[in-house]
C-alpha positions in Angstrom: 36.9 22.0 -8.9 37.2 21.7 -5.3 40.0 23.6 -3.4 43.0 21.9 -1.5 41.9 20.3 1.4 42.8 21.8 4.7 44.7 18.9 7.4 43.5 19.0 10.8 42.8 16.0 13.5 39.4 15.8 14.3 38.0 13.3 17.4 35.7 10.5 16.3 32.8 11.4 18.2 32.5 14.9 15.6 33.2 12.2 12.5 30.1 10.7 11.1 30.3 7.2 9.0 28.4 7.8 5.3 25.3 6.1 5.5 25.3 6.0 2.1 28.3 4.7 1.0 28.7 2.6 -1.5 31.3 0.4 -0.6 31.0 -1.7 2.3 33.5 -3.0 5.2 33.4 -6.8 6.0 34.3 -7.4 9.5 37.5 -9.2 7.9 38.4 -6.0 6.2 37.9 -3.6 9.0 40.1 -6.4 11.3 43.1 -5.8 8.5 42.6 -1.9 8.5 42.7 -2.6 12.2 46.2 -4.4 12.5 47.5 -1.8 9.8 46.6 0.9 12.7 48.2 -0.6 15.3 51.4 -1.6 13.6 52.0 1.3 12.2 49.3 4.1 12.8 47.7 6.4 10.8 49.7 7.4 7.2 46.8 8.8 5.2 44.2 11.2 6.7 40.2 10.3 6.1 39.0 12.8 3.9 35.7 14.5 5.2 32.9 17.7 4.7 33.2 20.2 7.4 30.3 19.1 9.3 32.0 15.5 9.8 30.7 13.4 7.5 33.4 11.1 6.2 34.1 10.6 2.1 36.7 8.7 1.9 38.4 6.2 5.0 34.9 4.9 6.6 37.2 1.4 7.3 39.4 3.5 8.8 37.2 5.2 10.8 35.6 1.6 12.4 39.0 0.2 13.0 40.0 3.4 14.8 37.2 2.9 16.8 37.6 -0.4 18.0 41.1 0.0 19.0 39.5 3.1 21.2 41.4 5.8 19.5 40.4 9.6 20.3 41.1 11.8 17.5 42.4 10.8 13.3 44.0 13.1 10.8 41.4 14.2 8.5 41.6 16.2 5.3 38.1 18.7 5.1 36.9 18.5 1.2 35.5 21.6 0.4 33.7 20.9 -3.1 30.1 20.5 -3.7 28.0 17.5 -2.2 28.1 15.7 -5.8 31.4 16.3 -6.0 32.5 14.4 -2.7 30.3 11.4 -3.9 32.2 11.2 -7.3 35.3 11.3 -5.4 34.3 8.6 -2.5 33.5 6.5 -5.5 36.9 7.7 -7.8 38.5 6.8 -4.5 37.2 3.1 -4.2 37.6 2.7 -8.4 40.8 3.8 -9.0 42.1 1.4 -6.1 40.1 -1.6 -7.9 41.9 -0.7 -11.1 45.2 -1.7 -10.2 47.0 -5.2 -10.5 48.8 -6.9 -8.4 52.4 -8.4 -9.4 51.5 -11.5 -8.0 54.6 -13.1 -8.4 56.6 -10.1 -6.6 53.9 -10.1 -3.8 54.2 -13.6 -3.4 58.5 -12.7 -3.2 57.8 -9.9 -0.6 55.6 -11.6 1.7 58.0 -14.6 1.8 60.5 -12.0 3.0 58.9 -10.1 5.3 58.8 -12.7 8.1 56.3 -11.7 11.1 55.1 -8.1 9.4 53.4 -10.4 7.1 50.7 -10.7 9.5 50.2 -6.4 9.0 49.4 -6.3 5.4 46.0 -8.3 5.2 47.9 -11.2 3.8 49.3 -13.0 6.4 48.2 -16.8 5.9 46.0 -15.7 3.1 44.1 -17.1 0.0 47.0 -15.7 -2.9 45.6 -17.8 -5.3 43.1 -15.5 -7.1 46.2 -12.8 -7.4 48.1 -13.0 -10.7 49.9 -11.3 -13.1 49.0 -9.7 -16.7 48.9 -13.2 -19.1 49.1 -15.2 -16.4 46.9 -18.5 -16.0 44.2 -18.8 -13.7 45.4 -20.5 -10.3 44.7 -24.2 -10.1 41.7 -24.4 -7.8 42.4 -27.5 -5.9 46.1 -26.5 -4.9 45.9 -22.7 -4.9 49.5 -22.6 -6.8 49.3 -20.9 -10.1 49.6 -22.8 -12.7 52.5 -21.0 -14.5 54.8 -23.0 -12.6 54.6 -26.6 -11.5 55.1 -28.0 -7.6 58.5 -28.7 -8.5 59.4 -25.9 -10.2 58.0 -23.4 -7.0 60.4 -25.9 -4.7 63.0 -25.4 -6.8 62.5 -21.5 -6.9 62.5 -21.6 -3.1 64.9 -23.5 -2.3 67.8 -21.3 -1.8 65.2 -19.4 1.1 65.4 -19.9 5.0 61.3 -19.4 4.4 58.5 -20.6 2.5 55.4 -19.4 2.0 52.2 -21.9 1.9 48.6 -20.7 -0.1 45.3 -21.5 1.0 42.1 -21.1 -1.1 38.6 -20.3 0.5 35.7 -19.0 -0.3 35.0 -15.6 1.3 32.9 -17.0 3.8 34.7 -19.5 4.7 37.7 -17.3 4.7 35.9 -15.6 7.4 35.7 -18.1 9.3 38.7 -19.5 9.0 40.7 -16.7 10.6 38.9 -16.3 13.3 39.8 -19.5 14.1 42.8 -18.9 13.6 42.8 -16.2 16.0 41.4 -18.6 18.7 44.9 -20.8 18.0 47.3 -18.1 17.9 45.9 -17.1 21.7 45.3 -20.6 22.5 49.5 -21.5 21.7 50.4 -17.9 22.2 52.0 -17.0 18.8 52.3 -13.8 17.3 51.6 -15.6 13.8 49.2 -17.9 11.9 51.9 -19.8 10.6 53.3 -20.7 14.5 49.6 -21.5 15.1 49.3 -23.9 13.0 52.1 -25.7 13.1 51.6 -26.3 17.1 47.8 -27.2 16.1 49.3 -30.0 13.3 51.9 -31.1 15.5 49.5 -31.4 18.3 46.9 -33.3 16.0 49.6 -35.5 14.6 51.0 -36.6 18.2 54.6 -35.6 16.7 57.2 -32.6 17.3 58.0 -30.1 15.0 61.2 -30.4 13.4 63.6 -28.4 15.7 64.8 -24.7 14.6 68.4 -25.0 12.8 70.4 -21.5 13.6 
């Protein structure tokens, strides 16, 4: 069994990515870990061998990098070389193997206003997310189909927000935000949802309905 790890902060150019990992980043995923960092920095340490090569937190690691950081909290694993690779794979597993309450994620994110766009769903695809027993999401609407359209307007219609679900493919998904990206600096907004409502207002030729306090 392999001793407590020891915390320390290590700079990135003595932290080597595992070429052999098994799981893989997409740029999509590194760009969330990415937006994680800067809103709210590092919370977990990467967990590496003492010569620097990294077990667990390899996303981590690249979004670090692109946002030019120095030095991350690691935690040194001290067990045998099979041992790290059981855990870098127990790491990714175990995270797989949970469920999402969809209908309390869908809750939270509607309340969370503009720090929605820091957990990797900000404007995304909720559609595939659903709870034990639930039915599968209706493909063409991306609303689950637990509920009708009038019975989510109803359930929303004591909030100040609302929350709108798009379905894409992962590719498309891709490409997608990045477009998005190009709006939100092209209407400088902090969010997708400002984004697109200047784009559909501009494409429509009229005003968005006016903020009531």
């Amino acid at each position: 069994m392999a001793d407590t790890p020891t915390l320390e902060r290590r700079r990135l150019s003595g932290l080597t990515p595992d070429l052999d990992n098994a799981r893989r980043h997409s740029a999509a995923n590194v760009e969330a870990i990415r937006l994680s960092l800067e809103r709210f920095g590092q919370q977990r340490p990467l967990v590496i061998r003492p010569d620097g090569t990294i077990v667990a937190g390899n996303g981590t690691y690249q979004a670090a990098a692109a946002l030019g950081w120095d030095e991350l909290e690691v935690a040194v694993f001290t067990g045998t070389d099979d041992e790290a690779r059981a855990f870098a794979i127990a790491d990714n597993r175990t995270a797989e193997l949970a469920a999402w309450n969809a209908e309390l994620l869908r809750e939270q994110l509607a309340e969370l206003g503009e720090l929605t766009a820091w957990t990797g769903f900000a404007d995304l695809d909720l559609s595939g997310l659903r709870a034990p027993g639930e039915p599968e999401a209706a493909h063409a609407t991306g609303i689950g189909t637990a509920r009708s359209i009038t019975e989510h307007a109803e359930r929303y219609a004591a909030r100040a927000t609302r929350l709108l679900i798009f379905e894409y493919r992962a590719d498309l998904y891709a490409w997608v935000t990045a477009r998005m990206e190009e709006q939100r600096e092209r209407f400088d907004s902090l969010s997708n949802a400002d984004a697109l409502v200047a784009l559909l207002a501009e494409r429509a030729g009229v005003p968005m309905p006016e903020v009531m306090g």
